[in-house]
N, C-alpha and C positions, 0 to 999 in steps of 0.2 A: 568451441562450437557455441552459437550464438542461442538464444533461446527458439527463437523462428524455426533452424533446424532441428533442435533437438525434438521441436513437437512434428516436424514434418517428416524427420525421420521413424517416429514410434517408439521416441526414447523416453517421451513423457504420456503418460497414460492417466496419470491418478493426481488427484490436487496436490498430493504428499509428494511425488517424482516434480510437478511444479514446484513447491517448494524450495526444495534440495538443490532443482537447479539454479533457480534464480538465487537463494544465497549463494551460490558457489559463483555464483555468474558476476553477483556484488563482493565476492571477496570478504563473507561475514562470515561467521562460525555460530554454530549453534549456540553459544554462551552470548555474543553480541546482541542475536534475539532476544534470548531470554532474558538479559540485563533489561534491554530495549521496553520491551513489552510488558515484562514483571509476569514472565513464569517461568518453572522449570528448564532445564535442559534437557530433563528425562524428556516431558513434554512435549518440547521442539521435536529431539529426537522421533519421537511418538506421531507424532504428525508424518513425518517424512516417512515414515516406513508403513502407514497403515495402521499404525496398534491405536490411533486413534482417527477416527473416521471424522467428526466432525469439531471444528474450532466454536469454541466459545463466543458468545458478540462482545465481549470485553474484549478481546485479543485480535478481532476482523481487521478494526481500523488500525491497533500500533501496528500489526505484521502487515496491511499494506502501505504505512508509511514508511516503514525501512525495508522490504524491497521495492520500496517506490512503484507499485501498482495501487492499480483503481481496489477496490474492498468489493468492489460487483465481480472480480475473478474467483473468491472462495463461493460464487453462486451458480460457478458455470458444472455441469455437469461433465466429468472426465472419463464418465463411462461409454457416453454417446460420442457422436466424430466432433470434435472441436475445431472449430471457425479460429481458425489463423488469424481473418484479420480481427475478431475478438479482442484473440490475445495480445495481438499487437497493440492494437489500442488501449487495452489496460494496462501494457508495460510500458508503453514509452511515454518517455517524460522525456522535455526542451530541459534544457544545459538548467536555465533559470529554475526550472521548478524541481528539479533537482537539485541544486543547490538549495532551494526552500526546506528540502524535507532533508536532506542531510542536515544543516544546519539545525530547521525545529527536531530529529532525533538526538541534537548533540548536546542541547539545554537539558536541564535537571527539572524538575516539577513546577517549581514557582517559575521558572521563564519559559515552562511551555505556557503554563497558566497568562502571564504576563503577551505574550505574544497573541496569544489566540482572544485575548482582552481588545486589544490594540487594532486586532484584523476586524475584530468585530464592531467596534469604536467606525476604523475606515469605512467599514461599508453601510453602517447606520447613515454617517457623515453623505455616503454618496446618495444614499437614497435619500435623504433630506433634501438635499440637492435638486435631485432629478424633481423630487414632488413640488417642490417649489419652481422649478422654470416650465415644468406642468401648470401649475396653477395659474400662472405668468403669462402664459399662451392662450390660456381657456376664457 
């Protein structure tokens, strides 16, 4: 069952039941997590059951890059009715950008470092760019 149903049906209520399903939905296990992200598996576990209510901002962005959601889904509230298309829109990811964050979770420390240099390098480069064929028109 896809994640779309599982919240349509009342099977996901709490960020923790999100959790649980989306790993189970990517085929990870709680130790993949906690490798991933660098905490615990008690942790992980802890999250998905409730025995911890709220995630750390260290842990927001690795646990939405390897289940490939947006970091704005640990802000929605799963006590109130949740907006489908929300959720949809924080879960899907295009083939490509999926492949980005699998890929950047599968590097070790210096090649995330190394990569996120590089993206940042590109996009300096394009606003250089743009500012310059600005200035060029004005």
């Amino acid at each position: 069952m896809d994640l779309k149903n599982l919240i349509e049906s009342g099977k996901i209520k709490t960020l923790g039941e999100f959790i649980y399903c989306r790993r189970k939905e990517l085929n990870l296990t709680n130790k993949d997590i906690a490798k991933t992200i660098k905490a615990s598996t008690s942790n992980v576990s802890r999250w998905q059951t409730g025995g911890i209510d709220k995630l750390t901002n260290k842990h927001i962005r690795p646990l939405a890059n390897i289940l490939q959601c947006s970091p704005m889904i640990f802000l929605l509230d799963f006590n109130d009715e949740v907006d489908l298309e929300v959720i949809n829109e924080y879960t899907s990811l295009d083939s490509e950008s999926a492949y980005l964050v699998k890929t950047y979770n599968s590097l070790d420390g210096r090649g995330k470092k190394a990569l996120v240099n590089c993206l940042e390098h590109e996009k300096e480069q394009k606003m250089g760019r743009a500012t310059n064929i600005k200035n060029n028109l004005e």
